[in-house]
BATI-252770 format. One record per residue (C-alpha): x, y, z; residue in one letter; chain. Coordinates in steps of 0.001 Angstrom, whole numbers, always signed. Each point is the difference from the previous one (the first is absolute). Layout:
N
X  Y  Z  a  A
...
// end
This chain:
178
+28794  -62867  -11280  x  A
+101  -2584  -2870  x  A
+3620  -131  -2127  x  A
-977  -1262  -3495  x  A
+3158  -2282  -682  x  A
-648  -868  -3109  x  A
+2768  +1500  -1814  x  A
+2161  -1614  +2109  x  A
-1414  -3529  -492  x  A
+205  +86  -3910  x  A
+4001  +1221  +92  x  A
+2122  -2684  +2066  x  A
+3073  +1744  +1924  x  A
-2094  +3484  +198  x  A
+9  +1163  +3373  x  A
-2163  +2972  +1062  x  A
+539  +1699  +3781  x  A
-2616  +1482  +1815  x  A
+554  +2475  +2731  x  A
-2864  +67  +2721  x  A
-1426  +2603  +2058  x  A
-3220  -495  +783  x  A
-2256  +455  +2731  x  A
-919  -3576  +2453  x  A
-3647  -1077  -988  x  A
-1931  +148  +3640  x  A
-1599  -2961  +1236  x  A
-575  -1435  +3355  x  A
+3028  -1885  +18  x  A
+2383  +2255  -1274  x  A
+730  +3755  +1015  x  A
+3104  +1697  -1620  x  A
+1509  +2966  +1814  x  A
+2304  +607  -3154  x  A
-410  -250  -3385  x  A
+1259  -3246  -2116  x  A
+3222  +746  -1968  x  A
+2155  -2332  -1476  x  A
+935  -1262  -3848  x  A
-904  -2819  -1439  x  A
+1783  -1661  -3621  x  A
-2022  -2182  -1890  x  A
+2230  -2028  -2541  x  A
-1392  -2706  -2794  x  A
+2023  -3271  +177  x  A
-2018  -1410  -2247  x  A
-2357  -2311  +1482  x  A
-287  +2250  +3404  x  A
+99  +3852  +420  x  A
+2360  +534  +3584  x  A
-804  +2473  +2026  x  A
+2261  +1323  +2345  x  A
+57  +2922  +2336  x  A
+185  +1284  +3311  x  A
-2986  +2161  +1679  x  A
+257  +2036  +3085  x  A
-2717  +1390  +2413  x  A
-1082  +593  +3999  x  A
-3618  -1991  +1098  x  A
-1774  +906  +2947  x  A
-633  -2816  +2388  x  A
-1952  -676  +3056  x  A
+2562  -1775  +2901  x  A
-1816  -3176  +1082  x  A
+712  +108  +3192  x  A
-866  +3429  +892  x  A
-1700  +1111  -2788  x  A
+1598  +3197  -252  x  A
+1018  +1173  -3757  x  A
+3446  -126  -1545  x  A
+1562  +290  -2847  x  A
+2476  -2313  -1834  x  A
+2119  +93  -3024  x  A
-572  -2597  -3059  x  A
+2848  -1014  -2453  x  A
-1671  -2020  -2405  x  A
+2348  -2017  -2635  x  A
-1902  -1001  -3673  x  A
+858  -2760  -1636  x  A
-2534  -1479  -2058  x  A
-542  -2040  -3193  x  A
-3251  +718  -1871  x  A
-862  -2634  -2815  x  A
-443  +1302  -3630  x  A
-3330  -992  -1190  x  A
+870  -3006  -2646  x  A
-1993  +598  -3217  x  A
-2380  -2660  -1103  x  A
+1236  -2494  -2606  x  A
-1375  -2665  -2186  x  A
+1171  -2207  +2437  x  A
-1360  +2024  +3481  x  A
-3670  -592  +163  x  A
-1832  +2404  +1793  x  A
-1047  -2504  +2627  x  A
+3766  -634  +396  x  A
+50  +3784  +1374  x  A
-406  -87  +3921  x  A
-1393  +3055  +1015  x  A
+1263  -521  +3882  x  A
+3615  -493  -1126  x  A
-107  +3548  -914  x  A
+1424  +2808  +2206  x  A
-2961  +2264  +1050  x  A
+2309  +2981  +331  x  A
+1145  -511  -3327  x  A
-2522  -245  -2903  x  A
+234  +584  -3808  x  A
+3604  +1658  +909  x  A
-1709  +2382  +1866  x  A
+1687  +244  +3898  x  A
-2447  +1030  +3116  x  A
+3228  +1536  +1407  x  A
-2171  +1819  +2762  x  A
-1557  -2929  +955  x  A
+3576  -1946  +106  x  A
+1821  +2397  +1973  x  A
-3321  +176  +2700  x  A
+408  -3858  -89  x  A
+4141  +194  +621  x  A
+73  +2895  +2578  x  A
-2693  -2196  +2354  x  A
+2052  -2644  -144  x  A
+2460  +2071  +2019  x  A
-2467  +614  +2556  x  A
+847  -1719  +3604  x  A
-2507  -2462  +1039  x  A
+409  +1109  +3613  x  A
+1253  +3689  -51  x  A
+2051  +1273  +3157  x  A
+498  +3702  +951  x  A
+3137  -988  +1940  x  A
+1416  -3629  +811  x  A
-753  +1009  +3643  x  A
-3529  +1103  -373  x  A
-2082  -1482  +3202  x  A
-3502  +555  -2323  x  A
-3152  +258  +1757  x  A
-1737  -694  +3255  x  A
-2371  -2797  -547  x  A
-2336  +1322  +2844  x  A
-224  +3575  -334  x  A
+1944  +662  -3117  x  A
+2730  +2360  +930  x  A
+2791  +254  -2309  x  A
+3085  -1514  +2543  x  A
+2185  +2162  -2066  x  A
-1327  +3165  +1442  x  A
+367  -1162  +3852  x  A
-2023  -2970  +1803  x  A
-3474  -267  +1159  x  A
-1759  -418  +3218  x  A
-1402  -3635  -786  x  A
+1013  -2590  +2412  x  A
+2746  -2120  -1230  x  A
-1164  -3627  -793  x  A
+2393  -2408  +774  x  A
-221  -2550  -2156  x  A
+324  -3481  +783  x  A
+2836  -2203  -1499  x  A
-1418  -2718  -2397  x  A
+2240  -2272  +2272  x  A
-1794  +1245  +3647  x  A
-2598  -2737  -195  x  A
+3382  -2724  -556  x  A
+1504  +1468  +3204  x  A
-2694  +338  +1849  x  A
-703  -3745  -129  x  A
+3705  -609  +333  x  A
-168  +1960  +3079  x  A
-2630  -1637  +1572  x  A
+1820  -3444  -963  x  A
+3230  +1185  +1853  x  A
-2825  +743  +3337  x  A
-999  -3364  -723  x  A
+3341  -1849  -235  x  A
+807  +2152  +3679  x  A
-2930  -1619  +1908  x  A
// end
């Protein structure tokens, strides 16, 4: 959805609020269980239009330990300055103008707010999702979810990084005894 602000950007102090219910925009990286709901008030200031808001929703996550699903709840706060587009002048020439200064979410007063709130909610997103603080994840030989009970694999004990150092220092003390 695309807000055309440009009411709002020719009248400072206006202020325009936007209630939100929309449906999450699927992609790979980003499943919503819930839809997005939230407000969001846009206010000139003159040189910046501030948005501000809060947005609420539930994404469905993969745990990376176990890879079993879960859901978790996302509280995202908005604040945000977008830049009104200075008119050109006498004295702006157009090479002047950079193109990359400009905010790509916010062109020709016109706000991507879809785009903006896809960008904001994955932001939320864990890097490493848990299920549970305790989750044991998965067996690396056979790939039974520990969760669910243990496997039949033989345990590996692993050696300490330090069992070389007292080996040696063990066969130092034999030494020292003979």
């Amino acid at each position: 959805m695309k807000l055309d602000l440009r009411e709002i950007a020719s009248n400072v102090g206006k202020s325009y609020n936007y209630e939100i219910r929309e449906e999450c925009a699927e992609s790979e990286d980003l499943r919503c269980t819930k839809p997005i709901v939230g407000s969001i008030n846009f206010t000139n200031t003159g040189n910046l239009i501030v948005a501000r808001g809060k947005l609420e929703t539930e994404i469905e996550l993969e745990c990376s330990r176990c890879l079993e699903k879960l859901t978790i709840p996302v509280n995202v706060k908005i604040d945000e300055q977008l830049p009104i587009p200075v008119f050109q002048t006498a004295f702006v020439e157009q090479e002047d103008v950079d193109e990359e200064e400009e905010e790509p979410l916010f062109r020709d007063n016109v706000f991507d707010l879809s785009e903006y709130i896809r960008q904001v909610v994955l932001v939320e997103v864990p890097i490493q999702p848990l299920c549970s603080d305790t989750c044991k994840g998965l067996c690396p030989t056979c790939g039974t979810n520990l969760n669910q009970g243990l496997c039949n694999c033989p345990v590996d004990v692993e050696a300490s990084p330090f069992a070389a150092l007292a080996s040696m220092l063990e066969e130092e003390d034999t030494e020292e005894k003979e």
